[in-house]
C-alpha positions as CSV (number, residue, x, y, z in Angstrom):
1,X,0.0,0.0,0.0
2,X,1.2,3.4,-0.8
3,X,1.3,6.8,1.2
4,X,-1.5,8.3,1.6
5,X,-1.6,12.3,-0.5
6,X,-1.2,13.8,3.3
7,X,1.7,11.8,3.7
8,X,3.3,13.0,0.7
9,X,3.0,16.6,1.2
10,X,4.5,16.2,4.6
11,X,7.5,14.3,3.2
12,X,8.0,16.6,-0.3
13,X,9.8,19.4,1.1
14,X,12.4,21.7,-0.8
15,X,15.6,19.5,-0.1
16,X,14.4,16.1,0.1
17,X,16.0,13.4,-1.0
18,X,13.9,11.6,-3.6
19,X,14.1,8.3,-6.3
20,X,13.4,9.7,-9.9
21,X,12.0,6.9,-11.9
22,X,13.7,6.5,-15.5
23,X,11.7,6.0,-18.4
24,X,13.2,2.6,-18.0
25,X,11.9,2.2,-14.5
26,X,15.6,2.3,-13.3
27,X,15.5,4.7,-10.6
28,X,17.9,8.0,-10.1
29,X,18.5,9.9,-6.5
30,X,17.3,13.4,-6.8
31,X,16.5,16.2,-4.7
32,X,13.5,18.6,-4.5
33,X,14.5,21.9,-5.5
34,X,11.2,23.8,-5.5
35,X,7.6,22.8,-4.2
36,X,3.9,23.7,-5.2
37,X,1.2,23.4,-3.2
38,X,-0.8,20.5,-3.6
39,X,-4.4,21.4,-5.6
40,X,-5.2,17.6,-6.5
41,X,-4.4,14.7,-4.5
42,X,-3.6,12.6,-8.1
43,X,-0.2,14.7,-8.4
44,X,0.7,14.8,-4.7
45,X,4.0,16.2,-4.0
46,X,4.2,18.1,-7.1
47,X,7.4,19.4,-7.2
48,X,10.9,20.3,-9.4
49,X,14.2,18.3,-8.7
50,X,17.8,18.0,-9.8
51,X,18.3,14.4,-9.9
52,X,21.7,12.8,-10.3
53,X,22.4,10.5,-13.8
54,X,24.3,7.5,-14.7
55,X,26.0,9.2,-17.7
56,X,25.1,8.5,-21.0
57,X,23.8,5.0,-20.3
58,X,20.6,7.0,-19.0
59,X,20.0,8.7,-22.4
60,X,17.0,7.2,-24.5
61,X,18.1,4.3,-26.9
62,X,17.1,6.7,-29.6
63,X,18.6,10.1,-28.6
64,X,20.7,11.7,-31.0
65,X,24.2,12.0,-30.3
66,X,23.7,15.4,-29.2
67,X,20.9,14.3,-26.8
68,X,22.9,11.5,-25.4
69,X,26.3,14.2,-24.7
70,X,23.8,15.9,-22.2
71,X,23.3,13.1,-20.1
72,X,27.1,13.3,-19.7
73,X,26.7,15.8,-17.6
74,X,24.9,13.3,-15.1
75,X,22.6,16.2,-14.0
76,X,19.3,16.2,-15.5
77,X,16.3,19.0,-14.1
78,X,13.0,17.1,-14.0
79,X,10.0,19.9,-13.8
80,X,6.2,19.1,-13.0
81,X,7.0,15.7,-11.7
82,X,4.8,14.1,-8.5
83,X,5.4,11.5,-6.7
84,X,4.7,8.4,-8.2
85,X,1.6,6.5,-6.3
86,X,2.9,2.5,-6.7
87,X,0.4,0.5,-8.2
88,X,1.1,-3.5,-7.5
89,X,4.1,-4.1,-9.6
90,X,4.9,-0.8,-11.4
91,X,5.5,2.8,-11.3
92,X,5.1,5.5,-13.1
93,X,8.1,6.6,-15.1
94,X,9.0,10.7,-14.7
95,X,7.4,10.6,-11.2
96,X,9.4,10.1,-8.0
97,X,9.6,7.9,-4.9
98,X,11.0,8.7,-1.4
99,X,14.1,6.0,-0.9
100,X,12.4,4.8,2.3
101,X,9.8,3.2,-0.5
102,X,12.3,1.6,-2.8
């Protein structure tokens, strides 16, 4: 069973450390770097982050070879993302997770 939206907003503050999930489902540390408030429990904890790459490996299969140089950098800026509600067996990829959940 998930957290509940209440628990979420609690837990997404500006500085916490979160679990960006790759389109892959692989998942990345991040920290929240700036937080909305919450109008709709479905995107609970929306939020920006900074979240820390695995170098190119992370880059899409078909990203361009300037695409891929960017993931070089191993920081990537994820806007609008929300913590990632787990259903049985998956989660949503581009939405987050706290590490306590992993």
């Amino acid at each position: 069973m998930g957290l509940q939206p209440e628990q979420i907003d609690k837990m997404a503050k500006v500085g916490t450390d979160i679990l960006f999930i790759m389109p892959d489902g692989e998942l990345r540390p991040g920290k929240i770097v700036h937080r909305w408030p919450d109008t709709n429990p479905e995107m609970a904890g929306y939020c920006n982050a900074v979240v820390f790459l695995d170098g190119t490996n992370d880059a899409p299969a078909d990203a361009s070879p300037e695409d891929r140089a960017k993931y070089g950098n191993c920081i990537m800026w994820a806007t609008s993302i929300y913590h990632s509600q787990p259903y049985p067996g998956q989660r949503r990829p581009g939405g987050y997770i706290f590490p306590q959940e992993a």
